[in-house]
C-alpha positions as CSV (number, residue, x, y, z in Angstrom):
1,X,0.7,15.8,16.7
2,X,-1.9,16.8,13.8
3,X,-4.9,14.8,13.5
4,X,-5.4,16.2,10.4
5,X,-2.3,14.9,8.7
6,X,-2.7,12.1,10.3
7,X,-5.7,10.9,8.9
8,X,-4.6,11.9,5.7
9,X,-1.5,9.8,5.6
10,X,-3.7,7.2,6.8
11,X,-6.4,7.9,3.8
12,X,-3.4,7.9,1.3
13,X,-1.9,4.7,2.9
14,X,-5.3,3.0,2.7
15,X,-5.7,3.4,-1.1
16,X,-2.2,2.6,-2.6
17,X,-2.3,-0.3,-0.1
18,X,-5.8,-1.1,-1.4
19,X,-6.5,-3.5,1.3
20,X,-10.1,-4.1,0.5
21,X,-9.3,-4.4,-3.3
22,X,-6.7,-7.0,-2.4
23,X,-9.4,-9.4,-0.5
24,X,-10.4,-11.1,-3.9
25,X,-6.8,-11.8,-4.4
26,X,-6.3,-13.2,-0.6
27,X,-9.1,-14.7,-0.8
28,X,-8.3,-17.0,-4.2
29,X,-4.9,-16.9,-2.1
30,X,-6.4,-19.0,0.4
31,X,-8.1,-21.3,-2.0
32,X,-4.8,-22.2,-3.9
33,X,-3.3,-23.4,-0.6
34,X,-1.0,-20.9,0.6
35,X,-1.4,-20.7,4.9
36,X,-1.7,-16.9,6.0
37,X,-1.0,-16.2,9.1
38,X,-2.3,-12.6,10.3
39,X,0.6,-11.7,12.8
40,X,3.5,-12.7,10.5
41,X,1.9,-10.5,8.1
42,X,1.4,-7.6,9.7
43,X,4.7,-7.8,11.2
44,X,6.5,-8.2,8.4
45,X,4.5,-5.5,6.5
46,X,5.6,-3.3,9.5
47,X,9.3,-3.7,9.2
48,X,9.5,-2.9,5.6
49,X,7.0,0.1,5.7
50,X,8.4,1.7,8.9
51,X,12.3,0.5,7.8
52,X,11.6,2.3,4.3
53,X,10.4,5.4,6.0
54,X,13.5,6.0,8.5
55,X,15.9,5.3,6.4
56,X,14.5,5.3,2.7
57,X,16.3,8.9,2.5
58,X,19.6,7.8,2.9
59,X,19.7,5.5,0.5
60,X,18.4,7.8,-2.0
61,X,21.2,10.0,-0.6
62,X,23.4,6.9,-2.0
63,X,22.0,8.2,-5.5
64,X,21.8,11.8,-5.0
65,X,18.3,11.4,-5.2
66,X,16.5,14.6,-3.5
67,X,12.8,13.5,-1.6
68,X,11.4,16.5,-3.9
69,X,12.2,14.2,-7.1
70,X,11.1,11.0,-5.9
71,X,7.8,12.3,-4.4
72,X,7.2,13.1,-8.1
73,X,8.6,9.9,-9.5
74,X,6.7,8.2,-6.5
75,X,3.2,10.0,-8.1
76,X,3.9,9.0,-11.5
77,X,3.7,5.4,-9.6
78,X,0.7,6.2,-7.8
79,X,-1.3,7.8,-10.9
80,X,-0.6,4.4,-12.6
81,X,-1.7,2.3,-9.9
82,X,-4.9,4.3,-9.8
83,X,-5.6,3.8,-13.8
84,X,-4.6,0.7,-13.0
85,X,-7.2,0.4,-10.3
86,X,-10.1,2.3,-11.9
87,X,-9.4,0.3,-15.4
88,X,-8.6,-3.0,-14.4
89,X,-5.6,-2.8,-16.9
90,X,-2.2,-4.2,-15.4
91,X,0.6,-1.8,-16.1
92,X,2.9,-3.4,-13.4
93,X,4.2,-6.7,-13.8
94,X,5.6,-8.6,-10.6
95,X,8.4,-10.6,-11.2
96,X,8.2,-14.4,-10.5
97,X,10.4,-14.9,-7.5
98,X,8.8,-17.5,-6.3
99,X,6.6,-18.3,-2.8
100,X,7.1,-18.3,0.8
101,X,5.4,-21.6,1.4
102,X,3.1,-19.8,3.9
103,X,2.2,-17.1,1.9
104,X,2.4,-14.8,4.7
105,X,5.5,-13.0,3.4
106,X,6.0,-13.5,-0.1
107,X,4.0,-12.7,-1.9
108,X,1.1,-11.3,0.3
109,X,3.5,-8.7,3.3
110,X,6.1,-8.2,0.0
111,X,4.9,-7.1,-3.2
112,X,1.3,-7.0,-2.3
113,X,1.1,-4.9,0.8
114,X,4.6,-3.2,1.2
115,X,5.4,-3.5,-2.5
116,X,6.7,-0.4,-4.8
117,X,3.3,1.1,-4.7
118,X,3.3,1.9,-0.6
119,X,7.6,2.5,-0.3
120,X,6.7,5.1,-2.8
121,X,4.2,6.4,-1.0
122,X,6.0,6.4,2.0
123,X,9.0,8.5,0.9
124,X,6.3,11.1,-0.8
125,X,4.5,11.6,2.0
126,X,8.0,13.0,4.0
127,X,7.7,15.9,1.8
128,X,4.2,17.0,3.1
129,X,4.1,15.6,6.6
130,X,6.2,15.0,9.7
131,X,7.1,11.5,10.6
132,X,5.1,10.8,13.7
133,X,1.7,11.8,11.7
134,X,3.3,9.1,8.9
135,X,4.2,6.2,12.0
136,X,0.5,6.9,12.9
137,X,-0.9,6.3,9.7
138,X,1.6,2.9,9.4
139,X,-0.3,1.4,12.5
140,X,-3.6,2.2,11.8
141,X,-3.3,1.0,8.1
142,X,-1.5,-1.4,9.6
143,X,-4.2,-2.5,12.7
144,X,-6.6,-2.5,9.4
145,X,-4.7,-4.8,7.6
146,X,-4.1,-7.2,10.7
147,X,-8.2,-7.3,11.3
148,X,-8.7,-7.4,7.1
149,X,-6.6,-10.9,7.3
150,X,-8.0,-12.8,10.7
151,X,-11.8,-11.9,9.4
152,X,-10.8,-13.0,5.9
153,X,-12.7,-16.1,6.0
154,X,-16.0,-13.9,7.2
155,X,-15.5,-11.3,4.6
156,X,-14.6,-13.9,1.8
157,X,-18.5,-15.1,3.2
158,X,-20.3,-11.8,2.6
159,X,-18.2,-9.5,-0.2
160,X,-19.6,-10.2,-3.5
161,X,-17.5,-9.5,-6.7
162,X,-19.3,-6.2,-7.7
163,X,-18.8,-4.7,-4.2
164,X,-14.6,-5.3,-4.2
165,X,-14.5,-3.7,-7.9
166,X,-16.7,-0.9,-7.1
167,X,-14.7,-0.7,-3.8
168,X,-11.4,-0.8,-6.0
169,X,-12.5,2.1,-9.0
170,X,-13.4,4.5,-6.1
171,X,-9.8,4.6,-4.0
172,X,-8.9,4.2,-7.6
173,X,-10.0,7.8,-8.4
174,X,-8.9,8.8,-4.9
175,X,-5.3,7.9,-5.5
176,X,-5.2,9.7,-8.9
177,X,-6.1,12.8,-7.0
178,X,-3.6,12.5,-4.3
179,X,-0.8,11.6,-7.3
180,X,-2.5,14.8,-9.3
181,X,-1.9,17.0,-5.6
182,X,1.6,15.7,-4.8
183,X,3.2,16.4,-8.2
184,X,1.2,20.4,-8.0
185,X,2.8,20.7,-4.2
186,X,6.4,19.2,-5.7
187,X,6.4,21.4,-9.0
């Protein structure tokens, strides 16, 4: 087991899941109604992420998609999310598929958490690390994600706006480097 890789699937996990730039949206979330529950969350954001990574590869096998290819498509995705992050303009669209009436699957564990963004990612990262370093960055991103969503109603008490965006730009510019990196190691 690498610690190293570890932490930096964890890192990479952290900013194209952008937990902390996601609070304002939980947050006005919340406000509109919608009842999260932590647990269901988390859980459900587990099964999709860890479900993706076992057997993501097969189906691009389906395709005769090689990992090598979509690692770089997966970049192209991740260098947009950055811009999209550091710019505050909205290249991705979700679709309007409607709500889970609790909120805590659609739309908060699927698109925002285990959307395109973090699949993606997931299949990438196979091509630089070995799967236990990628489970290990799962649970901590996803223990993160748990404790993000029971303290929301402290942290929606003491962020202010500036903090989140400036909080935002920087994993913004973080992800553009780890796009920039994976399509140089995939070249």
């Amino acid at each position: 087991m690498n610690i190293g890789a570890i932490i930096s699937v964890s890192v990479i996990l952290f900013s194209v899941i952008d937990m902390i730039g996601n609070v304002p949206i939980i947050i006005n979330m919340k406000k509109e109604g919608l009842k999260i529950d932590p647990s269901t969350t988390t859980i459900v954001t587990a099964i999709i992420m860890m479900s993706f990574l076992f057997f993501g590869s097969a189906i691009l096998g389906l395709f005769g998609i090689d990992i090598s290819s979509f690692a770089l498509a997966g970049s192209l995705v991740m260098f947009f999310i950055g811009l999209e992050m550091i710019l505050g303009i909205r290249f991705f669209r979700s679709d309007d598929v409607g709500e889970d009436a609790s909120g805590s699957i659609v739309p908060l564990a699927f698109p925002l958490l285990a959307g395109a963004g973090t699949l993606t990612t997931i299949i990438s990262l196979k091509v630089q690390y070995d799967n236990p370093s990628i489970v290990f960055g799962i649970l901590i991103n996803l223990l993160i994600i748990f404790l993000v969503l029971r303290s929301m109603d402290w942290i929606s008490s003491k962020i202010t706006p500036q903090v989140s965006v400036t909080l935002r730009k920087v994993f913004g510019i973080l992800l553009l480097a780890i796009a920039i990196q994976i399509v140089r190691n995939n070249l």
